[in-house]
N, C-alpha and C positions, 0 to 999 in steps of 0.2 A: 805382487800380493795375490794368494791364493783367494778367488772367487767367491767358496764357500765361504770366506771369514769378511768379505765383503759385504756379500748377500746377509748373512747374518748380523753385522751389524749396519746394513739399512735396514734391515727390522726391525731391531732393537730402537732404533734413532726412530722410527718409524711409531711405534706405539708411545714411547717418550713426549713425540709431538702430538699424539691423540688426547695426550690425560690433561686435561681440564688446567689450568697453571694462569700463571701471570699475562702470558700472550693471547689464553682463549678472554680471557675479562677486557683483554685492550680492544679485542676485535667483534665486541660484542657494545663496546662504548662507542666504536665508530660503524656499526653497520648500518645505521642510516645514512651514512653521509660514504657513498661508493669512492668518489676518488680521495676521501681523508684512509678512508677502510684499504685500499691497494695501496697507499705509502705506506702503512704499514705493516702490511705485509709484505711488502719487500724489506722496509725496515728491521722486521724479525728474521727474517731469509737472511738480508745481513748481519745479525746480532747470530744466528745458526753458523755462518760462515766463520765468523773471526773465533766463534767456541773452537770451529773444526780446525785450522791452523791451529789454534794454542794448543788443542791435541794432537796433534800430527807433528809438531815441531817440539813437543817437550817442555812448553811454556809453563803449562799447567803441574807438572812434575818439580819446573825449578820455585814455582811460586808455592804449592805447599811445602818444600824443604825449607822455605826462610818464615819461618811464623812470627817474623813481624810484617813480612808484605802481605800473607795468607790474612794476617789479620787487617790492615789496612782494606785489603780487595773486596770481604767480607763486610767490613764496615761500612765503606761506599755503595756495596748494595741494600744494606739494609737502609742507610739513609735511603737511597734512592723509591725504595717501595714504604719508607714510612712514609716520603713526599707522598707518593701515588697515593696512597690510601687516604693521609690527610686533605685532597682533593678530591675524594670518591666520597669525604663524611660532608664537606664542604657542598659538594653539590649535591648530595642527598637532603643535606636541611637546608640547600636553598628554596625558595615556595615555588610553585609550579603557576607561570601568568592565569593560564586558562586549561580545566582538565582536557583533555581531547584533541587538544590542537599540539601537532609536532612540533619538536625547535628548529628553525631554521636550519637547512645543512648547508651549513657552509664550512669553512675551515681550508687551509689548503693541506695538498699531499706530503710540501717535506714536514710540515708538523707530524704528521701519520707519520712517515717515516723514521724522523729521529724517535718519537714516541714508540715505536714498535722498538727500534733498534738498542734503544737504552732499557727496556723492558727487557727482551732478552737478553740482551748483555750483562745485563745486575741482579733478574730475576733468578737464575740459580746458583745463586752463590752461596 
């Protein structure tokens, strides 16, 4: 693989991961709580990863040619982020015990993790 076409698209993947999306909202839910916040950031590093096989291998080429699985793969995502958000309206109007005081951090890392990793895997679809 020529360098240049390398280097250019880690850029591109590069600015892709800067703009604001479904992964920056996950890591902005768990950044109090540091080791739920690292599972899922590996969990999105691995939802990055299985994108980059399905491009590299042509996955993604034979799943838009059949537009009943395009449509199926598309549907499970968007299930997957109405969940999210019906959890995000959920604990929005849930009431706050006491203003001022933080919530407990607790949670473990594979939550984060699968949380990251099913966010990127469903989020751009």
């Amino acid at each position: 693989m020529n360098l240049s076409l390398l280097v250019t698209i880690g850029l591109i993947h590069l600015v892709a991961l800067a703009s604001p999306g479904p992964d920056i909202a996950l890591m902005l839910r768990f950044a109090a709580q540091r080791r739920v916040a690292l599972g899922a950031a590996f969990g999105i590093a691995a939802g990055i990863l299985v994108h980059s096989i399905l491009s590299l291998t042509g996955i993604g080429l034979l799943i838009q040619g059949h537009p009943l699985l395009f449509t199926l793969v598309r549907l499970a995502g968007a299930v997957y982020l109405g969940w999210l958000g019906w959890g995000a309206l959920q604990a929005a109007l849930t009431p706050v015990a006491a203003p001022g005081i933080p919530a407990a951090a607790g949670g473990r890392p594979g939550n984060g993790f699968w949380s990251g990793f099913n966010t990127n895997l469903f989020g751009y679809v």
